[in-house]
N, CA and C atoms as an extended XYZ file, in Angstrom:
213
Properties=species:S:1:pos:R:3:atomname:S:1:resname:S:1:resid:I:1 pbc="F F F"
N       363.682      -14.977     -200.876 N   UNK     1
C       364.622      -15.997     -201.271 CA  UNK     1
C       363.880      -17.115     -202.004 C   UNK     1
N       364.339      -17.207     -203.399 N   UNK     2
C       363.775      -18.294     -203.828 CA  UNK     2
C       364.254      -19.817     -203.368 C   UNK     2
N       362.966      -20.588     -203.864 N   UNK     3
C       364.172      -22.161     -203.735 CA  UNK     3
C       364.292      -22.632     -205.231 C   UNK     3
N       365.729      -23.229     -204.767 N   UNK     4
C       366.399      -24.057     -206.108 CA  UNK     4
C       365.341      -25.068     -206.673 C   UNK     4
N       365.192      -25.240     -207.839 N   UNK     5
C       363.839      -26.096     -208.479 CA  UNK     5
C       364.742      -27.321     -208.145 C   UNK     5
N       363.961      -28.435     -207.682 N   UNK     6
C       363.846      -29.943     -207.401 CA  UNK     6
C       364.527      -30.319     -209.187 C   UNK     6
N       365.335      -31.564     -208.883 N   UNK     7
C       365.961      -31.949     -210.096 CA  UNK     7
C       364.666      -33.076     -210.643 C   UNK     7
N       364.631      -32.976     -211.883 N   UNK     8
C       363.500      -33.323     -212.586 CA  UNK     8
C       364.293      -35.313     -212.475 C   UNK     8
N       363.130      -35.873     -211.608 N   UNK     9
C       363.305      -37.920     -211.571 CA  UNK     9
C       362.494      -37.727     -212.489 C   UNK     9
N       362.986      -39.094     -213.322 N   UNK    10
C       362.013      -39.895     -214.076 CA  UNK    10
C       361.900      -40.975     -213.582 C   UNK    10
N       361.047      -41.033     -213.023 N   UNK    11
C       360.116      -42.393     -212.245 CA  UNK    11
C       359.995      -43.454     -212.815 C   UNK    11
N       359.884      -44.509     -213.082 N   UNK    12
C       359.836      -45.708     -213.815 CA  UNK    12
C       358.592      -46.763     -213.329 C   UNK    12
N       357.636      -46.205     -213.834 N   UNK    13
C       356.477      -47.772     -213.192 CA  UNK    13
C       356.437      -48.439     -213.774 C   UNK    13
N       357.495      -49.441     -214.988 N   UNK    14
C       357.055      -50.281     -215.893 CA  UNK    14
C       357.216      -51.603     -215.046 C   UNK    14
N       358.166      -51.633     -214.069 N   UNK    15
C       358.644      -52.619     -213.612 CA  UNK    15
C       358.483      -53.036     -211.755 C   UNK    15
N       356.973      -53.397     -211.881 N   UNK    16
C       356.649      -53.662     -210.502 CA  UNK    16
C       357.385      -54.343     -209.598 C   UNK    16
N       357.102      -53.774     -208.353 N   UNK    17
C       357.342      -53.782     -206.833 CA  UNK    17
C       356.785      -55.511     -206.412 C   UNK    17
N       358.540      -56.182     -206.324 N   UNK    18
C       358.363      -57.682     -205.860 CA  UNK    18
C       357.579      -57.410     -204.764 C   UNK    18
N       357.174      -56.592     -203.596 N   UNK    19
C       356.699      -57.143     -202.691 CA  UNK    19
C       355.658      -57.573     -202.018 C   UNK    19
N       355.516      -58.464     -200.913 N   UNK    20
C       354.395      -59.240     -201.324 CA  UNK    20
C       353.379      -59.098     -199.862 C   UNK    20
N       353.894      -57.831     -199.161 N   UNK    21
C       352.804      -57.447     -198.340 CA  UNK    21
C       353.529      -58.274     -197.022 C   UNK    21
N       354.493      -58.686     -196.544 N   UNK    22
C       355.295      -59.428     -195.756 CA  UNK    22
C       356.532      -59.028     -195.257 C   UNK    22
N       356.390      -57.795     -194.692 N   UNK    23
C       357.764      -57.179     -194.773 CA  UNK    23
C       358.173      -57.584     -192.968 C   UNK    23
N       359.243      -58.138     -193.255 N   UNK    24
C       359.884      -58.633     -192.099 CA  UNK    24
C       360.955      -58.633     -191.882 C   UNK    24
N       362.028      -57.411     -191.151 N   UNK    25
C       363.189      -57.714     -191.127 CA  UNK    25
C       363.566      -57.728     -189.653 C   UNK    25
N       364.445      -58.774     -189.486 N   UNK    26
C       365.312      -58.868     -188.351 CA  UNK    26
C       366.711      -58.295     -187.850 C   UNK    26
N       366.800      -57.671     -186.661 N   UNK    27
C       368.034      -57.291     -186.346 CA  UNK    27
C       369.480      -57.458     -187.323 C   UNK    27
N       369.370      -59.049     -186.956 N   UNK    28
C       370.630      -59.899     -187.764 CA  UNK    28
C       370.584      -59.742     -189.214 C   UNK    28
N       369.270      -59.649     -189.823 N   UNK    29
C       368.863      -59.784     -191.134 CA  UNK    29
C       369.343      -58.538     -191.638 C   UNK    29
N       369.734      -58.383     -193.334 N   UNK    30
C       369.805      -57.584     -193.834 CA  UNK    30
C       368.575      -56.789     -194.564 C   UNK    30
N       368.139      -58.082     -195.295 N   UNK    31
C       366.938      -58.369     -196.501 CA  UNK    31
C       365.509      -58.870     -195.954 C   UNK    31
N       364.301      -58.350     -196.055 N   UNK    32
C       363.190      -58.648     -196.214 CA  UNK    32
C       362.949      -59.770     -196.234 C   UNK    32
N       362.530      -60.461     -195.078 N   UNK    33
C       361.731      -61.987     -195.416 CA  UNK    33
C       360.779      -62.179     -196.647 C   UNK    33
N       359.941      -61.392     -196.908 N   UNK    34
C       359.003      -61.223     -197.966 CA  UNK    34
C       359.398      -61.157     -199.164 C   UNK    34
N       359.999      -60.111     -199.690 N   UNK    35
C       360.600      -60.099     -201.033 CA  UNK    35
C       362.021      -60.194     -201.245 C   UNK    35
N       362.625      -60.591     -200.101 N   UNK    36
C       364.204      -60.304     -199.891 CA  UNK    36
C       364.699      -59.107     -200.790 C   UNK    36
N       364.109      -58.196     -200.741 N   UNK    37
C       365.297      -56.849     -200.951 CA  UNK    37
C       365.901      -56.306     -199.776 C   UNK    37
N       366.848      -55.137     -200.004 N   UNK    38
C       367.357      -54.425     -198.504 CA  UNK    38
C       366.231      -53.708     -198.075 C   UNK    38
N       367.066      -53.234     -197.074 N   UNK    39
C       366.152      -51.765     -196.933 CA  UNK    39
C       366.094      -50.822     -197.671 C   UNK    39
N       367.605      -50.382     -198.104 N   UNK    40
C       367.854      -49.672     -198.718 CA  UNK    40
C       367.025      -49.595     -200.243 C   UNK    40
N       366.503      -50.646     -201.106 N   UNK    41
C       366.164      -51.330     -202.031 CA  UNK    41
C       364.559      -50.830     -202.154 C   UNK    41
N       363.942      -51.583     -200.725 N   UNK    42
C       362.611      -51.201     -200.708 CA  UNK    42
C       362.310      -49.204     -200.800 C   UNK    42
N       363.678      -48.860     -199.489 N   UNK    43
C       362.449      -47.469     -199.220 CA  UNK    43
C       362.725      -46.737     -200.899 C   UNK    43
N       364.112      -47.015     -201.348 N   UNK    44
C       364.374      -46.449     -202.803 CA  UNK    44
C       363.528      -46.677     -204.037 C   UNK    44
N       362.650      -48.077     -203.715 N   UNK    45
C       362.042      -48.206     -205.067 CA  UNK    45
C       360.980      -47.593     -206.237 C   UNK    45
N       360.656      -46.542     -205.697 N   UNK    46
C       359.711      -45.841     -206.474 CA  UNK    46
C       360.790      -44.304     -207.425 C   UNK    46
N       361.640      -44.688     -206.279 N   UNK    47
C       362.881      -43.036     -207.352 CA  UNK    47
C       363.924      -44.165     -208.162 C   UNK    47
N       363.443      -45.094     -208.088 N   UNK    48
C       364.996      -46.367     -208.519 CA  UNK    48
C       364.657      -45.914     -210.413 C   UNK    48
N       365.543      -45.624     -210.941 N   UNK    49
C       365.846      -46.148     -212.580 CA  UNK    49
C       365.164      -47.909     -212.870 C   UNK    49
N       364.848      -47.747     -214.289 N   UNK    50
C       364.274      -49.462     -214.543 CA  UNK    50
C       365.153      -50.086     -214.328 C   UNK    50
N       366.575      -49.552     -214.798 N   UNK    51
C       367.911      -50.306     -214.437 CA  UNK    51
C       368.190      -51.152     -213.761 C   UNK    51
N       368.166      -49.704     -212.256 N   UNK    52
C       368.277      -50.181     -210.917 CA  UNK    52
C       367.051      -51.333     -210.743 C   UNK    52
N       366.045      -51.293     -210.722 N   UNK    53
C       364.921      -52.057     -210.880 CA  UNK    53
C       365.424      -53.516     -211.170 C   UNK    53
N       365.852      -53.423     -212.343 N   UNK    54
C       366.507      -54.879     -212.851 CA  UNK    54
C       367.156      -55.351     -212.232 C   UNK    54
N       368.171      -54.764     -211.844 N   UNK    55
C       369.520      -54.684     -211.046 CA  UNK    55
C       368.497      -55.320     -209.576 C   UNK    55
N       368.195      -54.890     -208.795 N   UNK    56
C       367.849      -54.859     -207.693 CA  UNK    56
C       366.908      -56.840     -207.647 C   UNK    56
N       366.275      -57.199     -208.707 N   UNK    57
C       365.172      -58.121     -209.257 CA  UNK    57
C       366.445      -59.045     -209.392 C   UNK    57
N       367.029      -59.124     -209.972 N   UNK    58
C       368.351      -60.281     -210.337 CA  UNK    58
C       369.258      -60.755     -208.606 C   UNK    58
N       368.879      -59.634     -208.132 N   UNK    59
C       369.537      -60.074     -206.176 CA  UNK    59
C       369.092      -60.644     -205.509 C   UNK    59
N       367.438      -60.139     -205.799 N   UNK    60
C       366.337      -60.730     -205.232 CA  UNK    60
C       366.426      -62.470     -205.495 C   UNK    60
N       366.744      -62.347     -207.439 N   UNK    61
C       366.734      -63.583     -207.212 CA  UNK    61
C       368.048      -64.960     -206.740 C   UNK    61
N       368.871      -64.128     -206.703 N   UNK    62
C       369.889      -64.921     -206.166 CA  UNK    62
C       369.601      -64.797     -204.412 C   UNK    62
N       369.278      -64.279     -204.035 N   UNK    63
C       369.100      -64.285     -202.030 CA  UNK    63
C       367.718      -65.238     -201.850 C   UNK    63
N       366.822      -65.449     -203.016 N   UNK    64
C       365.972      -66.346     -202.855 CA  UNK    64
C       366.539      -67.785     -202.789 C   UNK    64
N       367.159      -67.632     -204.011 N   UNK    65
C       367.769      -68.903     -203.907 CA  UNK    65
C       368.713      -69.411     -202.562 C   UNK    65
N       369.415      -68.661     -202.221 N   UNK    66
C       370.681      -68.833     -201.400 CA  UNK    66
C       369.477      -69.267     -200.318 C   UNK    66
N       368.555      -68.080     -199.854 N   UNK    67
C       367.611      -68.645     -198.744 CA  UNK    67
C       367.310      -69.868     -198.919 C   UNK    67
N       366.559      -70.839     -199.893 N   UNK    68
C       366.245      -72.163     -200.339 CA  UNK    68
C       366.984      -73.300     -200.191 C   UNK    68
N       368.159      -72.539     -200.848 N   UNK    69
C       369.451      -73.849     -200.230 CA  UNK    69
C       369.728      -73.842     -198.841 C   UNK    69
N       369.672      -73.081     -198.371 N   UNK    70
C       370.412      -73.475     -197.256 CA  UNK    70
C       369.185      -73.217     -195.667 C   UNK    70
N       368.382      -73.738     -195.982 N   UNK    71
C       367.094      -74.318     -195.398 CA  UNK    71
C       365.962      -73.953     -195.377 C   UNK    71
């Protein structure tokens, strides 16, 4: 029995990995103390599209902020 060939990813390393060696999440927490991505965000980031990449970098920076304001 053969196996079905793996669907061909194109990987994307143009667009480095916010994180900053600080990975801390809490129960309550959704997002990474460190780089505030999800979980989902971090374990995905090496199969993520640059897209997604972008996509994912623009959340980051709005949950930074939101963290900042509000203490």
């Amino acid at each position: 029995m053969r196996r079905r060939p793996r669907p061909v990813r194109n990987i994307d390393n143009t667009i480095p990995s916010p994180c900053i060696k600080v990975c801390q999440f809490k129960k309550d927490e959704l997002v990474c103390r460190g780089c505030y991505r999800s979980q989902d965000e971090v374990r995905n980031w090496m199969i993520m599209s640059k897209e997604d990449k972008l996509a994912s970098l623009a959340q980051v920076d709005v949950r930074k902020t939101a963290a900042k304001n509000n203490g």
